[in-house]
C-alpha positions in Angstrom: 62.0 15.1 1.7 59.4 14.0 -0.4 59.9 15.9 -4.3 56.8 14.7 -5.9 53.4 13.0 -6.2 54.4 9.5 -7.1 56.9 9.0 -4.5 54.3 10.6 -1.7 52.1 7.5 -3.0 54.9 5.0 -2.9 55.8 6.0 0.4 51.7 5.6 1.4 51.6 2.1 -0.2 54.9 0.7 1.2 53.7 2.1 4.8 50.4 1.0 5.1 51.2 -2.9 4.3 48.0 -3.5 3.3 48.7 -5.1 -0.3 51.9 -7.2 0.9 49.3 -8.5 3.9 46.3 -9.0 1.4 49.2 -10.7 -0.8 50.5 -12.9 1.8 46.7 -14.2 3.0 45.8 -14.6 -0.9 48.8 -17.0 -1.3 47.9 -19.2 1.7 44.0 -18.7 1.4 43.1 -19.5 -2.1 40.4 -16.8 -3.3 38.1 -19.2 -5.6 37.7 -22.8 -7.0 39.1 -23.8 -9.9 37.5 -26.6 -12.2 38.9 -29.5 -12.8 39.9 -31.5 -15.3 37.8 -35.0 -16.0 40.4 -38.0 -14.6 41.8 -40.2 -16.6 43.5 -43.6 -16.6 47.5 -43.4 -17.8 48.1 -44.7 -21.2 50.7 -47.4 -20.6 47.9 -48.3 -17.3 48.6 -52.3 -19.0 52.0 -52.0 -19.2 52.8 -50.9 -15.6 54.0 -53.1 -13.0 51.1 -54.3 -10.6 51.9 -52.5 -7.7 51.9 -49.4 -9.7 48.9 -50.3 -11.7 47.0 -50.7 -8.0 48.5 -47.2 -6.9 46.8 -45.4 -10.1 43.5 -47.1 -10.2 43.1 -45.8 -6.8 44.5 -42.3 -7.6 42.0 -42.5 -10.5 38.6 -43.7 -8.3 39.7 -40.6 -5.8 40.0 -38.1 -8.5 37.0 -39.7 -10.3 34.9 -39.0 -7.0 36.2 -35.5 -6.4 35.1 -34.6 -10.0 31.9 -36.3 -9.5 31.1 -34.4 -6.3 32.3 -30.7 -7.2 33.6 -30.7 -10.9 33.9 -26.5 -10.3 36.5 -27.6 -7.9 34.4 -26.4 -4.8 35.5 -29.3 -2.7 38.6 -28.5 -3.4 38.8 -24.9 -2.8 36.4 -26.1 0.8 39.5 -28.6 1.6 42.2 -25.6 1.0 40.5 -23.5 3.0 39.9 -25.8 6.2 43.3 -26.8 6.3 45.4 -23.3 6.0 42.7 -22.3 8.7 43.9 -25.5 10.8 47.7 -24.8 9.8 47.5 -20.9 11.0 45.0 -21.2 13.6 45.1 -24.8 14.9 48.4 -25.2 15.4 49.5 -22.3 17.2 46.5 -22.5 19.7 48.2 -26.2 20.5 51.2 -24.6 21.1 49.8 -22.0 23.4 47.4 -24.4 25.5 49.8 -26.7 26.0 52.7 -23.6 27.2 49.1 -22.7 29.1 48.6 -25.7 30.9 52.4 -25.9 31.9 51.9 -22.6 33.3 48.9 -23.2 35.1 50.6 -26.3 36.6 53.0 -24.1 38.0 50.8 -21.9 39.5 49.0 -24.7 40.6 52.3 -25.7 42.9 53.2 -22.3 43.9 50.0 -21.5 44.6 49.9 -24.8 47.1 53.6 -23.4 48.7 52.1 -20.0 49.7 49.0 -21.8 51.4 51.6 -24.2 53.2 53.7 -21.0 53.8 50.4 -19.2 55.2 49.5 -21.7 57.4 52.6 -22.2 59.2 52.8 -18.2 59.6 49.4 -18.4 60.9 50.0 -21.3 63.6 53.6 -19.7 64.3 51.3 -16.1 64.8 49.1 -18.2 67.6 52.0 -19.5 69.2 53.7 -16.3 69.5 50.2 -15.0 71.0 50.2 -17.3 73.4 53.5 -17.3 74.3 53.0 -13.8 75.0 49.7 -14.3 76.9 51.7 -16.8 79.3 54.5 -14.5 79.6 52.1 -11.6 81.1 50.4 -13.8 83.1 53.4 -14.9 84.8 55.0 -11.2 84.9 51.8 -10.6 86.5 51.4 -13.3 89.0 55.2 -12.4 90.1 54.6 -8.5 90.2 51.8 -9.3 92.3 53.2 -11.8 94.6 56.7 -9.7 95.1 55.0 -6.4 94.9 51.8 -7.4 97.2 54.1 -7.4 100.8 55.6 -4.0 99.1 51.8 -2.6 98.9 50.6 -4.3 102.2 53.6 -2.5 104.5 53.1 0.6 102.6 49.5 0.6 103.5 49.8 -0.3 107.2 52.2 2.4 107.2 50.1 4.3 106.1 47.2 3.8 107.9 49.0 3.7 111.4 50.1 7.8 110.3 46.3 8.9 109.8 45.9 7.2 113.4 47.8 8.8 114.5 47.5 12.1 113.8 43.8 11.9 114.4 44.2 11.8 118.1 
């Protein structure tokens, strides 16, 4: 049970999640550029070993172009923002193209099963029919020829009665 104002608005603020979200996108998506600082070379540059002398030189001439660029630091900032966008957005649509394109392959091969699976209920449906079709004919042509000298004597028999009792 809430007892007064200030824990009503704690309760508000802890719910709504809007200041830890704005807090979380604010430490991965820097809000503005910061200026830099004019490069330059190491003291003890002549006193380094060679290899290390190369390394800082060319640590130098790609700090020196940065700061000749965008010495507010927009280039910087522009760079930070690209590649959280890439980290958060580009990665996880890999991730779910690539578990799309798996699935789609599978549906791909099932989907080729139930045509094979169709067509061989289809061409096992005609042979049925006409297994059936040559069944009736066949009970047909047999009623006819066993039952035809059944119908013949019955109609001679028949006949010969009404000729009978005509006269």
């Amino acid at each position: 049970m809430i007892k007064n104002k200030n824990e009503s608005k704690n309760i508000i603020k802890s719910n709504s999640g809007t200041t830890a979200i704005s807090k979380w996108l604010s430490s991965y998506f820097p809000i503005g550029p910061t200026s830099l600082n004019k490069p330059a070379i190491d003291k003890d540059f002549n006193s380094l070993p060679p290899i290390e002398r190369v390394t800082e030189s060319l640590i130098y001439n790609l700090l020196f172009i940065e700061y000749s660029i965008s010495p507010k630091g927009g280039l910087r900032q522009w760079i930070k923002i690209n590649v959280s966008l890439l980290l958060f957005l580009g990665i996880p649509i890999l991730i779910l193209i690539s578990l799309g394109t798996f699935v789609m392959g599978g549906l791909a091969d099932i989907t080729g099963q139930f045509a094979n699976v169709t067509q061989f209920l289809l061409v096992s449906a005609q042979n049925i029919l006409k297994l059936i079709g040559v069944v009736i004919v066949i009970g047909t042509t047999l009623y006819i020829i066993f039952k035809l000298p059944l119908i013949i004597f019955y109609l001679k028999q028949r006949n010969g009665k009404k000729k009978n009792n005509n006269f």
